[in-house]
C-alpha positions as CSV (number, residue, x, y, z in Angstrom):
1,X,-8.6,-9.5,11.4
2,X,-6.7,-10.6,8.2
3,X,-3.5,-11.6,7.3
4,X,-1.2,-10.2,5.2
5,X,2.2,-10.8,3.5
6,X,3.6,-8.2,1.1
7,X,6.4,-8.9,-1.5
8,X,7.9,-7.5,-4.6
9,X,10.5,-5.1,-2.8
10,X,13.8,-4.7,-3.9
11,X,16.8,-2.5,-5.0
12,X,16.3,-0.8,-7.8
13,X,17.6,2.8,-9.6
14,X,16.1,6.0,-9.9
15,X,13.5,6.2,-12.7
16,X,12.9,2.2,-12.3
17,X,9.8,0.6,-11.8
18,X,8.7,-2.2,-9.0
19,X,5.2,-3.4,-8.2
20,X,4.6,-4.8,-4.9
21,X,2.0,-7.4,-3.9
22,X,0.1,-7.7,-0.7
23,X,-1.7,-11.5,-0.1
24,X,-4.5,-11.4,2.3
25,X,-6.3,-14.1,3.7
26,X,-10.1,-14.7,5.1
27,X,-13.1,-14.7,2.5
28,X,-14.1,-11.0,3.3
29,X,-11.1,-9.6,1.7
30,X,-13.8,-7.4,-0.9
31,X,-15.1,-6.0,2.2
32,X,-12.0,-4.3,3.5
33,X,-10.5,-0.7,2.8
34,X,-6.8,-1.9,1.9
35,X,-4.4,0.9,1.9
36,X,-0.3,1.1,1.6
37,X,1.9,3.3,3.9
38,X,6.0,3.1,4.4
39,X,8.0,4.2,6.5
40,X,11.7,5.1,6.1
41,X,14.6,5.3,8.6
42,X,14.1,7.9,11.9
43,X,10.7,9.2,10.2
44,X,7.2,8.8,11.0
45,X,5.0,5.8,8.8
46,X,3.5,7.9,6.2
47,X,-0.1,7.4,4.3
48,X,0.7,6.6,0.6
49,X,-2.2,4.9,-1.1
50,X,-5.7,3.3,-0.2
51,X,-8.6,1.9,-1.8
52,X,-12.0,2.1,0.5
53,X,-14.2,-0.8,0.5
54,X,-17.5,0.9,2.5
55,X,-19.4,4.0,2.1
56,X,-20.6,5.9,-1.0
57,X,-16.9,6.4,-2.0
58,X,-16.2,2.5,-2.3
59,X,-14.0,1.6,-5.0
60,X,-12.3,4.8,-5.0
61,X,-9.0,5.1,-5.2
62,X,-7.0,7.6,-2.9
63,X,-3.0,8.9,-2.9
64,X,-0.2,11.1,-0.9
65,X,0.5,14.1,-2.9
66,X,3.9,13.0,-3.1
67,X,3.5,9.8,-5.1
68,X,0.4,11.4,-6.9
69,X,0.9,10.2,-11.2
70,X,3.4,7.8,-10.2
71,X,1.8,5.3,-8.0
72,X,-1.5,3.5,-8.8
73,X,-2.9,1.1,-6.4
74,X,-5.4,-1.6,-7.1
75,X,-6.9,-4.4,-6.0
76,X,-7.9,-8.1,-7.1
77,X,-10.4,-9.5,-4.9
78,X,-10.4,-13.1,-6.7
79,X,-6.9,-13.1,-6.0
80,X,-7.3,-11.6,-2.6
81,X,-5.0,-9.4,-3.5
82,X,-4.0,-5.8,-3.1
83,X,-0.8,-3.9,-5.6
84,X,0.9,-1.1,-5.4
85,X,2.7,-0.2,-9.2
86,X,5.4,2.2,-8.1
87,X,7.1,4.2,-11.6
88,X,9.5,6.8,-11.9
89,X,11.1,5.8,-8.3
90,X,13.2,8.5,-6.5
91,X,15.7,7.7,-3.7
92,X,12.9,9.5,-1.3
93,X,10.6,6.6,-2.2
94,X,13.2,4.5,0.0
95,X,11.4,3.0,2.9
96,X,9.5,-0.1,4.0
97,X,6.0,0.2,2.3
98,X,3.7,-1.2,4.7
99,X,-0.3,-2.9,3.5
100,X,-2.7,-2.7,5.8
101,X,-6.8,-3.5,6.1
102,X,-9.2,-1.6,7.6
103,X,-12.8,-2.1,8.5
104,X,-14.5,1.1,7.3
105,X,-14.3,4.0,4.8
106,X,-11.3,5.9,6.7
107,X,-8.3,5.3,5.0
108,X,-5.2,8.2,6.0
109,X,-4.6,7.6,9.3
110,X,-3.0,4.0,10.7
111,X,-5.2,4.1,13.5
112,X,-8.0,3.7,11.0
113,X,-6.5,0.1,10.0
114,X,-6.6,-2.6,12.3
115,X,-4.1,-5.3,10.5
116,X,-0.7,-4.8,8.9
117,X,1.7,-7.1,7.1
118,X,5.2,-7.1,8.2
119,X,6.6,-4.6,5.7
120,X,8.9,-5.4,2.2
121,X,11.9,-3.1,1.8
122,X,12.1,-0.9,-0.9
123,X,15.4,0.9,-2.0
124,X,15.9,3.2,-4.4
125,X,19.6,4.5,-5.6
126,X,20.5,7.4,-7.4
């Protein structure tokens, strides 16, 4: 496993702009497919962005319809560190966004990711 601590949530207004972090620990943070999903209040934790680590589609970069050309996820692995650049916010965006390491190339499902940080709350008024 890995550890991970996620920050950057906040409030902020419709049309704003916040980037969230995700801090992982252990040396084979390069190796992992790191992925973001949230989850807001009586609904189900929803996919919203990975990056695999394995496979012929390492590197590549993968998103929920919903926050496709709005979101961009990336990763620094000298920093071992994951981001999630969330722009043109909408109050549906409103949840706690979730990162999350996996150990292969699947990346939609949370049963394909075997740690999780403990969640940063993201609000977004209209």
């Amino acid at each position: 496993q890995v550890q991970l601590v996620e920050s950057g949530g906040g409030l902020v207004q419709a049309g704003g702009s916040l980037r969230l972090s995700c801090a992982a620990s252990g040396r084979t943070f390069n190796e992992y497919t790191m992925g973001w999903f949230r989850q807001a209040p009586g609904q189900e934790r929803e996919f919203v962005a990975a990056v695999v680590a394995l496979g012929a589609w390492s590197g590549r970069a993968y998103y929920a319809e919903s926050v496709k050309g709005r979101f961009t996820i990336s990763r620094d692995n000298a920093k071992n560190t994951l981001y999630l650049q969330m722009n043109s916010l909408k109050p549906e965006d409103t949840a706690v966004y979730y990162c999350a390491a996996g150990a292969t190339p699947r990346y939609q499902r949370s049963l394909d990711y075997d740690s999780w940080g403990q969640g940063t709350q993201v609000t977004v008024s209209s």
